[in-house]
Biotite code that builds the C-alpha atoms (Angstrom):
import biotite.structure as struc

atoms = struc.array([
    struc.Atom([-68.798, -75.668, -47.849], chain_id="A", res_id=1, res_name="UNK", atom_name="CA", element="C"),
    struc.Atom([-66.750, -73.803, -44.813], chain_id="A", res_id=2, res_name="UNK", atom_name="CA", element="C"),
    struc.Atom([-67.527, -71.703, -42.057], chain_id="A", res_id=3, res_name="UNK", atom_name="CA", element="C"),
    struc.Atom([-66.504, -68.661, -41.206], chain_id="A", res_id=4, res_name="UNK", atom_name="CA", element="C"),
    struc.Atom([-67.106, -67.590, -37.661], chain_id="A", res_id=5, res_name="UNK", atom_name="CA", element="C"),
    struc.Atom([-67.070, -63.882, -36.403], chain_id="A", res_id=6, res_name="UNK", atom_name="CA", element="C"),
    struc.Atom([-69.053, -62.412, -32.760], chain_id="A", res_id=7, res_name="UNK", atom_name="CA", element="C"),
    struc.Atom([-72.818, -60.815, -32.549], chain_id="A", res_id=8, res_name="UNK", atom_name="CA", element="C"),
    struc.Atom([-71.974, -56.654, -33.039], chain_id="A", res_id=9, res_name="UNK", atom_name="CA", element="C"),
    struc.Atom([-74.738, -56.275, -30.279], chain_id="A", res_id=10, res_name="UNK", atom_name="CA", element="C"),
    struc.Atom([-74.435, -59.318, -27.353], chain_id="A", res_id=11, res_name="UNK", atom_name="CA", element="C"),
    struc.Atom([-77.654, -58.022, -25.707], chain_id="A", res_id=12, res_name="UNK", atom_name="CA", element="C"),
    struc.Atom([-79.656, -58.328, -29.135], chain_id="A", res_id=13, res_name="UNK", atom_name="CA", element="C"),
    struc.Atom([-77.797, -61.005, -31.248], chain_id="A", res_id=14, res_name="UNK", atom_name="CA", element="C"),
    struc.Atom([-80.572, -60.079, -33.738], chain_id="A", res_id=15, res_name="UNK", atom_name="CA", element="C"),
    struc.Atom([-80.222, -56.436, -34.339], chain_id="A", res_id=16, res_name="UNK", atom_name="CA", element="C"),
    struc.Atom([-76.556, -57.105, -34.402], chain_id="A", res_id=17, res_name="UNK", atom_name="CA", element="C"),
    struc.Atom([-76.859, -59.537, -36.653], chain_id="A", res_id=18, res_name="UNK", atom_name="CA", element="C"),
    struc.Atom([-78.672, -57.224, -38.956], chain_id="A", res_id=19, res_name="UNK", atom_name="CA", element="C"),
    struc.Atom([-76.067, -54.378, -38.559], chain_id="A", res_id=20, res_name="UNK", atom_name="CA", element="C"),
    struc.Atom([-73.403, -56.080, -39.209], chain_id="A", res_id=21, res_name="UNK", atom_name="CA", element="C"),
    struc.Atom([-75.233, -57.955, -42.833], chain_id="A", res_id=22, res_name="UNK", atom_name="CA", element="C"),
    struc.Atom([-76.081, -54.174, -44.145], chain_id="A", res_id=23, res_name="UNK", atom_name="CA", element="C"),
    struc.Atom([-72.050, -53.690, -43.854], chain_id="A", res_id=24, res_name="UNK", atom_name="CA", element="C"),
    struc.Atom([-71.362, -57.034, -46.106], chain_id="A", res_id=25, res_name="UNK", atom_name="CA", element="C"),
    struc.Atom([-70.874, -57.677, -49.123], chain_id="A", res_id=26, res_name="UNK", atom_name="CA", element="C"),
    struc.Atom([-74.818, -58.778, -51.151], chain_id="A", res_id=27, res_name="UNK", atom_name="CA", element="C"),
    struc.Atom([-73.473, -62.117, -52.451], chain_id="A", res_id=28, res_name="UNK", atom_name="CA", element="C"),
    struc.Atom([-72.413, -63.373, -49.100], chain_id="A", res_id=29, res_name="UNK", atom_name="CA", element="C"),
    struc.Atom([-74.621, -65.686, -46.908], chain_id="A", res_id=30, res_name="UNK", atom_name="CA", element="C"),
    struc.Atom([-74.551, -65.277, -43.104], chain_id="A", res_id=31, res_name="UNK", atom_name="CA", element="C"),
    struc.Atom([-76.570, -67.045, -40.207], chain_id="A", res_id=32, res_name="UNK", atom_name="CA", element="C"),
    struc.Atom([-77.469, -65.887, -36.865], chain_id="A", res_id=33, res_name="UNK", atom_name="CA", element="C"),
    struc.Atom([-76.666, -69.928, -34.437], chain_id="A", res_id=34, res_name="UNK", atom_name="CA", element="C"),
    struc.Atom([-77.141, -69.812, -31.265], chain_id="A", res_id=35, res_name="UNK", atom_name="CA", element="C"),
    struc.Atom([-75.941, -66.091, -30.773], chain_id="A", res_id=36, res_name="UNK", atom_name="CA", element="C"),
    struc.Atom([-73.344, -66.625, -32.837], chain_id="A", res_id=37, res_name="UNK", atom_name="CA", element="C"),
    struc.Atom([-72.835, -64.942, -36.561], chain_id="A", res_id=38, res_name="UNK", atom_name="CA", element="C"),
    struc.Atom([-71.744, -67.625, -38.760], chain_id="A", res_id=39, res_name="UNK", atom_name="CA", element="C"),
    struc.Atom([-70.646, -67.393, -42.445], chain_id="A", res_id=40, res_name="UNK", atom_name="CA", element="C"),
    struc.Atom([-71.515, -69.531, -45.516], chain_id="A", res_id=41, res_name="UNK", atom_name="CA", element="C"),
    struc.Atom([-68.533, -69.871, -48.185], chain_id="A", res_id=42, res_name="UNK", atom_name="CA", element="C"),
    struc.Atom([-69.383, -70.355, -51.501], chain_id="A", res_id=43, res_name="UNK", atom_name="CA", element="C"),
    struc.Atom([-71.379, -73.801, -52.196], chain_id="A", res_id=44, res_name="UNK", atom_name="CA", element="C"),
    struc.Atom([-69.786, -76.286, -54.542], chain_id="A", res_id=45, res_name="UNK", atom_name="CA", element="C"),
    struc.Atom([-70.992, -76.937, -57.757], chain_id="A", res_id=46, res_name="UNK", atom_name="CA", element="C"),
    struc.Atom([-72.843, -79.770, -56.926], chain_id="A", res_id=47, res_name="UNK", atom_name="CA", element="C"),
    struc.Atom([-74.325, -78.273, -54.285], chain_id="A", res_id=48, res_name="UNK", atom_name="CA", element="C"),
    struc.Atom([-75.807, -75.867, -56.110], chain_id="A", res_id=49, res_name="UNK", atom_name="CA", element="C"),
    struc.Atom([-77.124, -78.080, -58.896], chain_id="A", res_id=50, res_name="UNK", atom_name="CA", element="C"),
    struc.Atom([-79.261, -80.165, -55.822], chain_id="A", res_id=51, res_name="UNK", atom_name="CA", element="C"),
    struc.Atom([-80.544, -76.564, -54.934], chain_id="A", res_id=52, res_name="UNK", atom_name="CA", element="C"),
    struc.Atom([-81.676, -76.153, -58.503], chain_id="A", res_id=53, res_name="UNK", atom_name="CA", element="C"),
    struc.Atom([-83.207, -79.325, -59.360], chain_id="A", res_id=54, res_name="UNK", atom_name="CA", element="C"),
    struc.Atom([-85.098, -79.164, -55.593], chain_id="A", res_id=55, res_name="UNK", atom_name="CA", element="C"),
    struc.Atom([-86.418, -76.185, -55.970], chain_id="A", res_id=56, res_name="UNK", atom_name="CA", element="C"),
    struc.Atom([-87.801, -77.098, -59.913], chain_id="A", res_id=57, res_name="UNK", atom_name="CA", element="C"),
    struc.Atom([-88.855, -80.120, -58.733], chain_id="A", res_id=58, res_name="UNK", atom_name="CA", element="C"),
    struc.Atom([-91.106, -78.500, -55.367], chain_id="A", res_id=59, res_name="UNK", atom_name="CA", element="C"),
    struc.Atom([-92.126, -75.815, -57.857], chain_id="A", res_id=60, res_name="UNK", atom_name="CA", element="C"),
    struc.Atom([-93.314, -77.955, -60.167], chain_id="A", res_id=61, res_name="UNK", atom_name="CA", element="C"),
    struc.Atom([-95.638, -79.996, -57.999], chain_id="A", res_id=62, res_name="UNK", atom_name="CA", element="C"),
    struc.Atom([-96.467, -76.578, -56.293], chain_id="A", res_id=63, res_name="UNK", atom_name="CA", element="C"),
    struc.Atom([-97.850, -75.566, -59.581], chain_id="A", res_id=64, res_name="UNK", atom_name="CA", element="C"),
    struc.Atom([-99.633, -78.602, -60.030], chain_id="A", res_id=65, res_name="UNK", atom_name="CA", element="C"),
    struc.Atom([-101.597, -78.349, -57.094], chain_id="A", res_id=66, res_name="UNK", atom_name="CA", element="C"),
    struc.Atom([-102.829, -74.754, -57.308], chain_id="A", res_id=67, res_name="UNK", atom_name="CA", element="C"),
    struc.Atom([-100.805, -73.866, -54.417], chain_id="A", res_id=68, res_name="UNK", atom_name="CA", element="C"),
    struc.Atom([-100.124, -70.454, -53.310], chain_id="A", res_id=69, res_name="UNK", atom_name="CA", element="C"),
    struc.Atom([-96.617, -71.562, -51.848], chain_id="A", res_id=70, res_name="UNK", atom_name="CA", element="C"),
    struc.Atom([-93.358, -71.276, -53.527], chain_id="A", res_id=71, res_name="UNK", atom_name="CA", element="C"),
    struc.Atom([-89.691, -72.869, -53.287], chain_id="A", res_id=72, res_name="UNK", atom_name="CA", element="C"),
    struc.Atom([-86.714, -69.940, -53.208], chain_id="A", res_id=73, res_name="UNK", atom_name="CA", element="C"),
    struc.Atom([-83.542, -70.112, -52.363], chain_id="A", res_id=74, res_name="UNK", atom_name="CA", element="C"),
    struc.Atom([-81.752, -68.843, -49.750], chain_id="A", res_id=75, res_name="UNK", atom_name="CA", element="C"),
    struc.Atom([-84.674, -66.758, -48.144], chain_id="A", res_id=76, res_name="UNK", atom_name="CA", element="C"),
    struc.Atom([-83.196, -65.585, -44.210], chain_id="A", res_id=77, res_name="UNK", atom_name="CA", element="C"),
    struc.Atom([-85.899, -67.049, -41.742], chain_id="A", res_id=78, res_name="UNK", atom_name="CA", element="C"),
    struc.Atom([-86.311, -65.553, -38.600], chain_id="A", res_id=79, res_name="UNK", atom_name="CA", element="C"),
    struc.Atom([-86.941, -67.990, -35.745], chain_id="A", res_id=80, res_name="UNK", atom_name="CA", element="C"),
    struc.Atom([-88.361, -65.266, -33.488], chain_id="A", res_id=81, res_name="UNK", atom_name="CA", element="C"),
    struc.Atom([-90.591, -65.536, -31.094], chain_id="A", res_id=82, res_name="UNK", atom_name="CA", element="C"),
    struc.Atom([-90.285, -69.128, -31.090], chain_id="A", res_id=83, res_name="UNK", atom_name="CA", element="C"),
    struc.Atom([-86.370, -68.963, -30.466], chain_id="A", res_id=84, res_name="UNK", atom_name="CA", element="C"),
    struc.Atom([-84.231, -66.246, -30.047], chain_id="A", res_id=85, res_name="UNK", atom_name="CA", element="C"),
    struc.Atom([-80.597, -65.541, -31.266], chain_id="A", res_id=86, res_name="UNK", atom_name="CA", element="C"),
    struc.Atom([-81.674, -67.277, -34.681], chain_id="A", res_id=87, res_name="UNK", atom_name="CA", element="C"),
    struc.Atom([-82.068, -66.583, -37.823], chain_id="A", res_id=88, res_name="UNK", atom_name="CA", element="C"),
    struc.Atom([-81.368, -69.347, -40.809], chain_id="A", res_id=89, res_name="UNK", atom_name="CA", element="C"),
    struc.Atom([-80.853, -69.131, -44.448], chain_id="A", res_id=90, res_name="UNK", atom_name="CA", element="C"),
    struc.Atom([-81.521, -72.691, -45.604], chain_id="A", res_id=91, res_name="UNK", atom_name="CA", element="C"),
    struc.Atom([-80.601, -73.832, -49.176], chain_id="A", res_id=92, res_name="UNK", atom_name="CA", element="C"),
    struc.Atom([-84.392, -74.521, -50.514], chain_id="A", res_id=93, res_name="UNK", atom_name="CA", element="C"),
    struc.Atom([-87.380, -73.207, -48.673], chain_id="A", res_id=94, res_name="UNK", atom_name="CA", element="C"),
    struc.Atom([-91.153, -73.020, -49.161], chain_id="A", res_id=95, res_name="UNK", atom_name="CA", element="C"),
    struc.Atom([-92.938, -70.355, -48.185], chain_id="A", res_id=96, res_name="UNK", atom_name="CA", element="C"),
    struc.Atom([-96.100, -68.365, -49.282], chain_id="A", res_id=97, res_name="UNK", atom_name="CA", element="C"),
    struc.Atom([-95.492, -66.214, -52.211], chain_id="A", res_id=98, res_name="UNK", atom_name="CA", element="C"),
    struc.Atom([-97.916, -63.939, -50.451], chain_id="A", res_id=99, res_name="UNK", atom_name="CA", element="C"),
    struc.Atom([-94.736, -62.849, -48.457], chain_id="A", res_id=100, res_name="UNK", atom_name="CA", element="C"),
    struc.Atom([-92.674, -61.368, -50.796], chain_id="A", res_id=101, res_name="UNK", atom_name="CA", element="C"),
    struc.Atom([-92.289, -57.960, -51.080], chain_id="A", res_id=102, res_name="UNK", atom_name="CA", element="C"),
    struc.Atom([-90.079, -55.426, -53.029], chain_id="A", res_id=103, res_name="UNK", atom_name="CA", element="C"),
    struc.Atom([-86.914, -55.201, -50.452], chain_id="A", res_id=104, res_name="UNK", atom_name="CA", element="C"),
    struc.Atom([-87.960, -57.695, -48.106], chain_id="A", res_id=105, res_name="UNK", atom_name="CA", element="C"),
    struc.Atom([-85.412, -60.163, -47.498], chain_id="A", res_id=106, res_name="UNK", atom_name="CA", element="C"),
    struc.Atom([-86.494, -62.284, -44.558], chain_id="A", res_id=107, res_name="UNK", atom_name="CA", element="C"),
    struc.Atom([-89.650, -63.935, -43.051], chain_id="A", res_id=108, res_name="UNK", atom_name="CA", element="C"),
    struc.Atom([-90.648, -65.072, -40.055], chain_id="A", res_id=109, res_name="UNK", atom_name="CA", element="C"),
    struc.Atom([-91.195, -68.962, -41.166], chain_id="A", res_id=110, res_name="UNK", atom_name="CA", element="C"),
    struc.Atom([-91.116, -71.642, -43.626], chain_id="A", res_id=111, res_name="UNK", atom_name="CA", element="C"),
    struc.Atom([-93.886, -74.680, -44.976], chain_id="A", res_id=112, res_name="UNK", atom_name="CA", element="C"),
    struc.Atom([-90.469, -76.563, -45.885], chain_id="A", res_id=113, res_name="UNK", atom_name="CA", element="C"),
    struc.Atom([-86.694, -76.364, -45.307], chain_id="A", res_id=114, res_name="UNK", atom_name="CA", element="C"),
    struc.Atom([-83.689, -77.903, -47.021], chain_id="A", res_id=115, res_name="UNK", atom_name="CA", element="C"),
    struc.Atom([-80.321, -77.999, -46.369], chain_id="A", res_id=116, res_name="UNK", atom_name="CA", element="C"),
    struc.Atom([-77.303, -79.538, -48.479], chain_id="A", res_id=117, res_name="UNK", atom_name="CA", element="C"),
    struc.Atom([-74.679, -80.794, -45.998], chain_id="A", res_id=118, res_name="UNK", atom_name="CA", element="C"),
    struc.Atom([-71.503, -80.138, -46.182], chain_id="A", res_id=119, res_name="UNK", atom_name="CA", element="C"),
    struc.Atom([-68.667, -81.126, -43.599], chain_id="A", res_id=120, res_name="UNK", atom_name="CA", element="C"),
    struc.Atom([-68.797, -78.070, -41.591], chain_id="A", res_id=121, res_name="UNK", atom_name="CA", element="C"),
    struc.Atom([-72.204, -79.048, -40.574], chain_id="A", res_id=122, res_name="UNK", atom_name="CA", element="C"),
    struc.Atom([-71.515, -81.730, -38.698], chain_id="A", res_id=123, res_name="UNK", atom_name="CA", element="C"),
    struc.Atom([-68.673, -80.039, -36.398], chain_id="A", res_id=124, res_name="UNK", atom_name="CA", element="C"),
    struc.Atom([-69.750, -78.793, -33.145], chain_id="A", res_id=125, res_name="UNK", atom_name="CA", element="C"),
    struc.Atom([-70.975, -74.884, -32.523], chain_id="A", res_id=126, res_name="UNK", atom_name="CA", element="C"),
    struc.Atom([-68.256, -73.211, -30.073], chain_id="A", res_id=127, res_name="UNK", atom_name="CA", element="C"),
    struc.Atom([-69.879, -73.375, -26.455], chain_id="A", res_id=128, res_name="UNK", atom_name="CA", element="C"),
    struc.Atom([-72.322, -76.466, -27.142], chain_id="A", res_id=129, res_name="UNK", atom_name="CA", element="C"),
    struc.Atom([-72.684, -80.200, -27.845], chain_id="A", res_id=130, res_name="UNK", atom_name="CA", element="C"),
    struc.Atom([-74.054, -80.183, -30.886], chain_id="A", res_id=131, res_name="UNK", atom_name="CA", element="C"),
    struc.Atom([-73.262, -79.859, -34.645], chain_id="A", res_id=132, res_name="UNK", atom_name="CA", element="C"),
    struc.Atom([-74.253, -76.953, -36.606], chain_id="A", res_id=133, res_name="UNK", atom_name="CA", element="C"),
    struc.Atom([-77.025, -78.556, -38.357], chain_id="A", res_id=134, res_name="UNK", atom_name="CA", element="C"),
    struc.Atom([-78.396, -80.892, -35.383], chain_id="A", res_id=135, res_name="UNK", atom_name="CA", element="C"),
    struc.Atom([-79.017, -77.198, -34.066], chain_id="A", res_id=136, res_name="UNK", atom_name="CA", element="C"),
    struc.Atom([-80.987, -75.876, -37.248], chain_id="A", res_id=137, res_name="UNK", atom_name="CA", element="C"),
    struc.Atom([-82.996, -79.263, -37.931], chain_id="A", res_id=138, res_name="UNK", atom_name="CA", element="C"),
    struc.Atom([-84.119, -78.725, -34.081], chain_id="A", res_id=139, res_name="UNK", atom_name="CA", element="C"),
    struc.Atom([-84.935, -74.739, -34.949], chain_id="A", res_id=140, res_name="UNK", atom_name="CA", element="C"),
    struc.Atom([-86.686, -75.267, -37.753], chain_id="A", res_id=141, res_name="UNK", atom_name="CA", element="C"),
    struc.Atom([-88.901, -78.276, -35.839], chain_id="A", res_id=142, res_name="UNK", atom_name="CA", element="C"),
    struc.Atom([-89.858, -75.613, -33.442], chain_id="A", res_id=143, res_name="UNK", atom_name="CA", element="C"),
    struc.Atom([-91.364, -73.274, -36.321], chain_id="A", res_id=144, res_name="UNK", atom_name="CA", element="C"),
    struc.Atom([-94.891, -73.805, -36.222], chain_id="A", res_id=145, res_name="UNK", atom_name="CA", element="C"),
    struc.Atom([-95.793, -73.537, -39.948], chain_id="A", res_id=146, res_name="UNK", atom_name="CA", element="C"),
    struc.Atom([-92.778, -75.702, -40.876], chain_id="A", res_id=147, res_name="UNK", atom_name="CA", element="C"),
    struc.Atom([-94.085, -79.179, -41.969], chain_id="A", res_id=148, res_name="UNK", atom_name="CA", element="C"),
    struc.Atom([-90.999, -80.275, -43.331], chain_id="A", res_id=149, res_name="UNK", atom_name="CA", element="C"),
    struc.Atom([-87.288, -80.441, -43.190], chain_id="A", res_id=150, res_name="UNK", atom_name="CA", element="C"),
    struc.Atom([-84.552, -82.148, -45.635], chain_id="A", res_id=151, res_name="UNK", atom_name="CA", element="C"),
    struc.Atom([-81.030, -82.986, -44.851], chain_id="A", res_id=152, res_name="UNK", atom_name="CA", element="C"),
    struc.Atom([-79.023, -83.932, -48.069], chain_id="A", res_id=153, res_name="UNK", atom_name="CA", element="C"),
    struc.Atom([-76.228, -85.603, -48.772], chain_id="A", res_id=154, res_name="UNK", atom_name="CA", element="C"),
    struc.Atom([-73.570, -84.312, -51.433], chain_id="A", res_id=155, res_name="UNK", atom_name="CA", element="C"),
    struc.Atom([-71.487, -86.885, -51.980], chain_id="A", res_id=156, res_name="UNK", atom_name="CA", element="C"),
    struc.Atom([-74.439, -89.753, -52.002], chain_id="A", res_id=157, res_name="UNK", atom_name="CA", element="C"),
    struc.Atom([-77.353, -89.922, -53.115], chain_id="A", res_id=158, res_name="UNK", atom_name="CA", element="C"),
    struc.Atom([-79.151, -90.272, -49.458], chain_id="A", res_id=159, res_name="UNK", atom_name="CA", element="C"),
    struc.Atom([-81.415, -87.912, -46.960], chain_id="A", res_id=160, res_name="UNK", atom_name="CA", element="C"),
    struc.Atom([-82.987, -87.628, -44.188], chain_id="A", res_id=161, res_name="UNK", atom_name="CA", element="C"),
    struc.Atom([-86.496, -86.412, -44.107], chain_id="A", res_id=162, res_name="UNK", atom_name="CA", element="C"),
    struc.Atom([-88.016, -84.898, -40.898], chain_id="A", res_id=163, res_name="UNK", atom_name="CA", element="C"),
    struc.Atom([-91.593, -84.607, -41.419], chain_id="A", res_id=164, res_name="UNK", atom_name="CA", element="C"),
    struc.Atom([-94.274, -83.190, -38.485], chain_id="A", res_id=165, res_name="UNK", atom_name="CA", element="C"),
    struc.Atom([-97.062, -85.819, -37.567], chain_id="A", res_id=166, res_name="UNK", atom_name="CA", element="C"),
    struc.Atom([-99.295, -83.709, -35.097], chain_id="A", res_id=167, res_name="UNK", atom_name="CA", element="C"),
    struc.Atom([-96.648, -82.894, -31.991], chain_id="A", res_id=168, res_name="UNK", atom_name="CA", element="C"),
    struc.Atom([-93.500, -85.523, -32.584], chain_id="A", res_id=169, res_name="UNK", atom_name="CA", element="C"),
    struc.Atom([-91.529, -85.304, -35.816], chain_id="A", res_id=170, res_name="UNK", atom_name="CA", element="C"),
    struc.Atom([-91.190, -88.688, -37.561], chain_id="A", res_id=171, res_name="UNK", atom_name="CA", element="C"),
    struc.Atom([-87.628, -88.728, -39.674], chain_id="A", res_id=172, res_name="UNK", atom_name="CA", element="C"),
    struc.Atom([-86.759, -91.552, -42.153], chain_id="A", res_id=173, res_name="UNK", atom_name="CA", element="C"),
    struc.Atom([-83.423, -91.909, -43.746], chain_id="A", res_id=174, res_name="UNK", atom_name="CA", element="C"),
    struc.Atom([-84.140, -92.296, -47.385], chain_id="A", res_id=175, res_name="UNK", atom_name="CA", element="C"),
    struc.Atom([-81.629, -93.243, -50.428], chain_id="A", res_id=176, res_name="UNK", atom_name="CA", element="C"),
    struc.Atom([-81.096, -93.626, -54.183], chain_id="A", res_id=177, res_name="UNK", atom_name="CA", element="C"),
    struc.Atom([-84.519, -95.003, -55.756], chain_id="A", res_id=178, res_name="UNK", atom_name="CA", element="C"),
    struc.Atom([-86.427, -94.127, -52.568], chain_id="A", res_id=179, res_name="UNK", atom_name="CA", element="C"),
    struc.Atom([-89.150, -92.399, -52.950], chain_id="A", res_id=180, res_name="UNK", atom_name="CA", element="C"),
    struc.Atom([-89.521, -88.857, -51.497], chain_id="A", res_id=181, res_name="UNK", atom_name="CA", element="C"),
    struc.Atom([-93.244, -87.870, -51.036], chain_id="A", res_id=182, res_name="UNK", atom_name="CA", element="C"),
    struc.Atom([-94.650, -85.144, -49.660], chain_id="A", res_id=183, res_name="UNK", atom_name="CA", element="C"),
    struc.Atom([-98.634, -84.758, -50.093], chain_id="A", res_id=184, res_name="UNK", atom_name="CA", element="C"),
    struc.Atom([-98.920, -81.363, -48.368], chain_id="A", res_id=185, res_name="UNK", atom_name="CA", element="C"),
    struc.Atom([-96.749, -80.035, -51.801], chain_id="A", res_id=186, res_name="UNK", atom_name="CA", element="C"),
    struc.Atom([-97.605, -82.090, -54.068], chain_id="A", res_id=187, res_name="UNK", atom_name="CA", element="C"),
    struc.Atom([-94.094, -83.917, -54.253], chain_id="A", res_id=188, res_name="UNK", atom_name="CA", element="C"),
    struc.Atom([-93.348, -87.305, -55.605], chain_id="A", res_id=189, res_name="UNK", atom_name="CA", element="C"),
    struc.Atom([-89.985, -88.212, -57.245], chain_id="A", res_id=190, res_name="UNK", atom_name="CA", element="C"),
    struc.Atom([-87.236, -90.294, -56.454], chain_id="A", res_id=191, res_name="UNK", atom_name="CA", element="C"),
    struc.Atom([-83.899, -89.567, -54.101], chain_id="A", res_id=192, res_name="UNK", atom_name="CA", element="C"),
    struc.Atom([-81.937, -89.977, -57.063], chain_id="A", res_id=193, res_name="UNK", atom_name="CA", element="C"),
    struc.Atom([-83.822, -86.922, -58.783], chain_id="A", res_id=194, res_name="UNK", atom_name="CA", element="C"),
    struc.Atom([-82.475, -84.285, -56.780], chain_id="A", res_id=195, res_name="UNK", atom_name="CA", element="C"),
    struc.Atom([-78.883, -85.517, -58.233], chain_id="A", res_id=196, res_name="UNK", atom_name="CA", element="C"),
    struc.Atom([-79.511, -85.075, -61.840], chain_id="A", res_id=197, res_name="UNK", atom_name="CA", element="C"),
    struc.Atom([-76.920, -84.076, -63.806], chain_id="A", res_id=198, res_name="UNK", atom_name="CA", element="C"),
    struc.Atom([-74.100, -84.601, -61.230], chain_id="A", res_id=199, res_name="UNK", atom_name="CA", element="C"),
    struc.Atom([-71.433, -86.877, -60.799], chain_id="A", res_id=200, res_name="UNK", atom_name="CA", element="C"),
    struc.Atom([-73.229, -88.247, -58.233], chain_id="A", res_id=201, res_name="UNK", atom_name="CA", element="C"),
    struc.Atom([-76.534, -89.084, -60.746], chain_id="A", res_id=202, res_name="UNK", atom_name="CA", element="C"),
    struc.Atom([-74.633, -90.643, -62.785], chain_id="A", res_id=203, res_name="UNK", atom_name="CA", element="C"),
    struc.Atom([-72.503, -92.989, -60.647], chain_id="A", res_id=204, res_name="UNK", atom_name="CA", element="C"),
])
């Protein structure tokens, strides 16, 4: 997946320019607010968006399970505000509580759980920093109170990293192919390769 990179409308609120400028776009596009800077999504590949789907069946699934009043989407915008300002994230898989949807509402102000499926764009460098796109959003969505979780993964291998919160630090573990992937607080237990199913990469 590529980038497409455009300026904030409004430099003294990156955040209500980032909001004028989505109502003038197209519904099926996918924007982020990064540091200030309005960044575009192109379309995922297909693989991609079969992790997204068996993720987000899988979380639901164990949500359910539980009794849980959370719930995986995809693609929900998540405002980072008041914790940091000048983003706002649309990660690939998210939990959040189904309490907060609404008729119209498309964004929320934090996430149980957030997943990302890396592509190479999100490991080049913002414009004006030292870090790569996603270093930045793993870091953002650390800083989100609620968040309990995060998930980088791989496309092209069957391999993760998991950043999960243990009181103040965040422990992260590399995990890959018959790993296990717990998480207790949803109810998740399956293995790496799971998320891969019915993908080249599942079957290699």
């Amino acid at each position: 997946m590529t980038t497409l990179e455009t300026s904030p409308v409004h430099r003294t609120d990156p955040h209500r320019g980032f909001w004028d400028f989505i109502e003038t776009r197209p519904d099926e596009e996918k924007w982020e607010l990064i540091e200030g800077q309005i960044v575009m999504q192109a379309r995922p590949s297909l693989i991609h968006q079969v992790i997204v789907v068996n993720l987000q069946r899988l979380l639901n699934e164990a949500l359910e399970r539980s009794g849980s009043s959370w719930i995986a989407i995809h693609d929900p915008a998540i405002d980072l505000r008041p914790f940091i300002t000048g983003h706002t994230y649309v990660p690939d898989v998210a939990v959040i509580d189904a309490a907060a949807i609404e008729p119209d509402r498309n964004v929320v102000d934090g996430c149980y759980l957030a997943a990302e499926i890396l592509s190479p764009s999100d490991h080049r460098k913002l414009p004006g920093t030292r870090q790569t796109k996603i270093d930045v959003k793993r870091t953002g969505y650390e800083a989100l109170p609620l968040c309990q979780a995060a998930l980088l993964i791989e496309q092209k291998s069957r391999a993760l990293t998991l950043s999960v919160r243990s009181g103040e630090p965040w422990i992260r573990t590399r995990l890959t192919g018959d790993d296990r992937l717990v998480l207790p607080g949803f109810g998740l237990a399956c293995a790496v390769a799971d998320l891969y199913a019915r993908t080249p990469v599942g079957r290699g």
